[in-house]
C-alpha positions in Angstrom: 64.0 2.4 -4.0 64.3 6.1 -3.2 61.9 8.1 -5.2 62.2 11.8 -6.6 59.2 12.6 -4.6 60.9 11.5 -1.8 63.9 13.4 -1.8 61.9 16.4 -3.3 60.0 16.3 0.3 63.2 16.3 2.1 65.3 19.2 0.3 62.5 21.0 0.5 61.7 20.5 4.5 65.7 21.4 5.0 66.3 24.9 2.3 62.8 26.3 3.1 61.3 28.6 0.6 64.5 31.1 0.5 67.9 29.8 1.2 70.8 32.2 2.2 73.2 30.5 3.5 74.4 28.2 0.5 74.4 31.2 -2.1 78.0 30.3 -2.8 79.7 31.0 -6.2 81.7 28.4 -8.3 82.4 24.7 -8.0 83.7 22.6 -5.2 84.1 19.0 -4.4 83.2 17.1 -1.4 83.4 14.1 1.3 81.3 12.2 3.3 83.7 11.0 6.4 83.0 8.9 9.0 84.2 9.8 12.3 84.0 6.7 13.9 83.6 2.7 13.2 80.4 1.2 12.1 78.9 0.1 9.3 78.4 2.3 6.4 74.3 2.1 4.9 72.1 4.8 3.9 74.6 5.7 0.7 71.9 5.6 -2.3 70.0 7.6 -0.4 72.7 10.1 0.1 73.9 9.6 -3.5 70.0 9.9 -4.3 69.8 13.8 -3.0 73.4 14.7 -4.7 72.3 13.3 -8.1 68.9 14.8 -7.7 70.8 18.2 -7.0 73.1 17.8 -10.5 76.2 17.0 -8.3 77.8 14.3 -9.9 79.0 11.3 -7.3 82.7 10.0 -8.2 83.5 7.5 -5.6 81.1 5.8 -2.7 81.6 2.9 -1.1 79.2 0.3 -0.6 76.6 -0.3 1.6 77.5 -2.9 4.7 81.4 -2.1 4.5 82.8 -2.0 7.9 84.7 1.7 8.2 86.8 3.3 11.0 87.2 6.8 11.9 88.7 8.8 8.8 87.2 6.7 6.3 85.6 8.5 3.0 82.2 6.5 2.2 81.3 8.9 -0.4 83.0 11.5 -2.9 80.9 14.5 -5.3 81.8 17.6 -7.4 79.8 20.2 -8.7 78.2 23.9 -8.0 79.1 25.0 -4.7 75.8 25.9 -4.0 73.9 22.6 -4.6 76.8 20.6 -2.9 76.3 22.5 0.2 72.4 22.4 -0.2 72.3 18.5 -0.3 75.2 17.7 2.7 72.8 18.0 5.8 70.3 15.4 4.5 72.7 13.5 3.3 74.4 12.9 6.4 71.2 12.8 8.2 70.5 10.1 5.8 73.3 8.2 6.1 74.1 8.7 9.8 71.0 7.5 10.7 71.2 4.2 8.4 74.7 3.7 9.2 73.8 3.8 13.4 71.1 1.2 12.7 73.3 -1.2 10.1 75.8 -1.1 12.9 74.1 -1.8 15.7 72.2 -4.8 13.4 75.8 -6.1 12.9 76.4 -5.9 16.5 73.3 -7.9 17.3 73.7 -10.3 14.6 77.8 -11.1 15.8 76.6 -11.4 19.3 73.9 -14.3 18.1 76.3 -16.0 16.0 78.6 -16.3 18.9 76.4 -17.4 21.7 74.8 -20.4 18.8 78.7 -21.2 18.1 79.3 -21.6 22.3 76.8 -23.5 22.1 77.3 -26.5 19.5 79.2 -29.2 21.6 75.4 -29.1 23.3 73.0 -31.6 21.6 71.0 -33.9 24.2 67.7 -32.1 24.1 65.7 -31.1 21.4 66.2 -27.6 22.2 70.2 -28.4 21.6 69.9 -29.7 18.6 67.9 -26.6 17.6 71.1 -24.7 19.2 73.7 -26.0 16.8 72.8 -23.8 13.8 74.5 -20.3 13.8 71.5 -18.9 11.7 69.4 -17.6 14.2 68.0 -14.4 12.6 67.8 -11.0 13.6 64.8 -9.0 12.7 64.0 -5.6 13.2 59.8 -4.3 13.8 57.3 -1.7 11.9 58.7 0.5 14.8 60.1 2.6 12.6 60.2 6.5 11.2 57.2 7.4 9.6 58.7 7.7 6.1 61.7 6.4 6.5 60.8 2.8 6.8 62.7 1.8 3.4 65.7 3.6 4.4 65.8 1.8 7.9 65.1 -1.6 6.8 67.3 -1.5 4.6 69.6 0.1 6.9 69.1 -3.7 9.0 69.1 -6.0 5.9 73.1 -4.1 4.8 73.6 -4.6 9.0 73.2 -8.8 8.5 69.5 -8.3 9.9 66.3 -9.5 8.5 63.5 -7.2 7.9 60.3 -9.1 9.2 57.3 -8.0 7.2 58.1 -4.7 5.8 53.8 -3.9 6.2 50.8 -5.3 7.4 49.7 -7.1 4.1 53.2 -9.2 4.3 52.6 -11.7 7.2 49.3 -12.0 9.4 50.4 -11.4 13.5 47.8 -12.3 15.7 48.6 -10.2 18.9 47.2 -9.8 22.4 44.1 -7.2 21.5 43.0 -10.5 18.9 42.7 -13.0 21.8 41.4 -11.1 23.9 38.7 -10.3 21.8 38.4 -13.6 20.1 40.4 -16.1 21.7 43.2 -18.4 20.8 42.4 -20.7 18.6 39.5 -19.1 17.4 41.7 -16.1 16.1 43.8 -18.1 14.4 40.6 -19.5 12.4 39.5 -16.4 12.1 42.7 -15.1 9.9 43.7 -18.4 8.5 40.4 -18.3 6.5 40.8 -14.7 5.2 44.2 -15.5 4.0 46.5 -17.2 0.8 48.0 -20.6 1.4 51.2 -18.0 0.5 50.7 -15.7 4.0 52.8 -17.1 7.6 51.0 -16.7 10.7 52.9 -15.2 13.6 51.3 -15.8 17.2 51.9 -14.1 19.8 51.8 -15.7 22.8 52.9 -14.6 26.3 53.3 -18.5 28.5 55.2 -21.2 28.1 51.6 -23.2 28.1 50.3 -21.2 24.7 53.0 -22.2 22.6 52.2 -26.0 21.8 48.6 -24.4 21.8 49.6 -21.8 19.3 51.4 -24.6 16.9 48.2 -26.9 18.0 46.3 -24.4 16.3 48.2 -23.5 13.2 50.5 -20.6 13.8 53.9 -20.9 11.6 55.5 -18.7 14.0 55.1 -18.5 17.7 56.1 -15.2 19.1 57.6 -15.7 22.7 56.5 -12.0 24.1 58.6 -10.9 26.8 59.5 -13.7 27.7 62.8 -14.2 30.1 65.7 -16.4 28.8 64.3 -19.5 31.3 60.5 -18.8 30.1 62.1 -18.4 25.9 63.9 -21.6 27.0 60.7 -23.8 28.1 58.8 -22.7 25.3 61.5 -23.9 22.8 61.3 -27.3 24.7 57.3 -27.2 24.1 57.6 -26.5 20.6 60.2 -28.8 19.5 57.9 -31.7 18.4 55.9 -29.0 15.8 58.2 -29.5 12.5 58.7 -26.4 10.3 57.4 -23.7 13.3 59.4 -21.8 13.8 60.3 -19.7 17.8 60.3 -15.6 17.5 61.7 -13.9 20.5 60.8 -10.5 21.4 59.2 -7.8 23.5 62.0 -5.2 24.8 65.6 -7.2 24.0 68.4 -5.0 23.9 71.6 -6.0 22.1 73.5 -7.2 25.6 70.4 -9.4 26.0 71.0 -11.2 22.3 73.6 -13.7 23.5 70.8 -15.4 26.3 67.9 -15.5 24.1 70.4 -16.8 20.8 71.5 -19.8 23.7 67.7 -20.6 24.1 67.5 -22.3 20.8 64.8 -19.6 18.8 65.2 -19.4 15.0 64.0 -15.8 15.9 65.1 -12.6 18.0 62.7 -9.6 16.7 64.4 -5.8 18.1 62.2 -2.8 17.9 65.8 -1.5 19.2 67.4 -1.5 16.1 65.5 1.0 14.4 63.9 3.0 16.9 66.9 3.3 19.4 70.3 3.5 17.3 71.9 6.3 17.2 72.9 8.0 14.2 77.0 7.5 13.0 78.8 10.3 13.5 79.6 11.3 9.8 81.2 14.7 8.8 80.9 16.2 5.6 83.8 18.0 4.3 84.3 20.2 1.2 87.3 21.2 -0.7 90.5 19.4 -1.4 
């Protein structure tokens, strides 16, 4: 939910203490235009600032419809001056969500194909685990300080999923934790400061430490940069462990999607789509 405070902070950061430049008489109307394909997000935000600004929205779109270039995702009408004050940040806004929702949707496509190439395959365990098309994409915390709602949602409209949303969601015992405690001793460690209701993601960075990670209680094994091969294996290992579940990640970039979706992980997690998308190019356009 987009709060007043919020987008408070963010007029404020963009019209400074005196604004000149949108001293402009009368009424207007305007449009929010993409200027090339995607996937539109970020438009409650950007409806969010215009509402907050007393310019009434008539017409949006919603969030997660594909667009092409020329497409109107959102419509308003009101004082000249307010409609001109609230454009920048709410193209920002929805620029930004709109790169990440599309390159989530690219991601997520790109998995569903390589699972679908890959159902006439089921002599192994790890084929069988192949034959599902629901292999999720997650995004990180890697994400704007602030703007963590906006992006996550921004994945969740892109087909994405948005992996724990803060620390106090999921438990992820990481290199610095063995390293200072150990394997399975971390895992005891955090499994008895936490609710029967809290997953336990393990990260583990060799084949060997998966089966010792779902030995040891983990409900998620995170394969950490991993190749495809290594990804592979460690699928294999893990196949006998009902109901843990295989979490790719550690630097995959959308062309690297359809080798680790083939490996047979329930799992791909991409810092990527939040902290490397580039914004949509949207234009904002006023008048008739």
């Amino acid at each position: 939910m987009i709060t007043d405070a919020q987008i408070e902070r963010w007029l404020r950061e963009d019209v400074g203490h005196h604004d000149v430049t949108n001293q402009v008489p009368g009424e207007t109307t305007g449009r929010l235009v993409s200027k090339e394909s995607g996937v539109a997000a970020g438009l409650e935000a950007a409806m969010g600032v215009f509402e907050y600004l007393d310019v009434a929205v008539t017409d949006r779109i919603a969030d997660g419809t594909e667009i092409d270039s020329g497409d109107e995702l959102l419509q308003v009408e009101g004082a000249a001056r307010d409609v001109l004050r609230g454009e920048r940040v709410a193209v920002n806004l929805a620029g930004h969500a709109s790169g990440i929702a599309t390159r989530t949707r690219t991601a997520v496509d790109a998995a569903r194909e390589a699972r679908r190439a890959s159902e006439t395959r089921a002599a192994t365990a790890r084929e069988r685990r192949t034959e599902s098309d629901t292999v999720a994409i997650a995004a990180t915390r890697k994400t704007t300080p602030g703007l963590r709602g906006l992006e996550k949602r921004a994945v969740v409209v892109g087909g994405g999923d948005t992996h724990r949303l803060d620390l106090s969601h999921m438990v992820m015992v990481k290199d610095n934790h063995v390293a200072e405690m150990g394997l399975e001793s971390a895992i005891a460690h955090f499994q008895a400061q936490t609710s029967f209701a809290t997953k336990i993601d393990v990260e583990v960075e060799t084949v060997a430490d998966a089966p010792r990670a779902a030995e040891a209680g983990a409900d998620i094994v995170l394969l950490d940069n991993m190749t495809p091969p290594e990804t592979r294996a460690a699928v294999d290992e893990l196949a006998d462990y009902e109901g843990v579940l295989a979490e790719a990640s550690g630097g995959i970039t959308v062309g690297d999607v359809p080798d680790y979706a083939a490996t047979g992980v329930d799992v791909i997690s991409m810092g990527s789509l939040t902290h490397s998308a580039p914004s949509l190019d949207l234009s904002f356009r006023t008048g008739d």
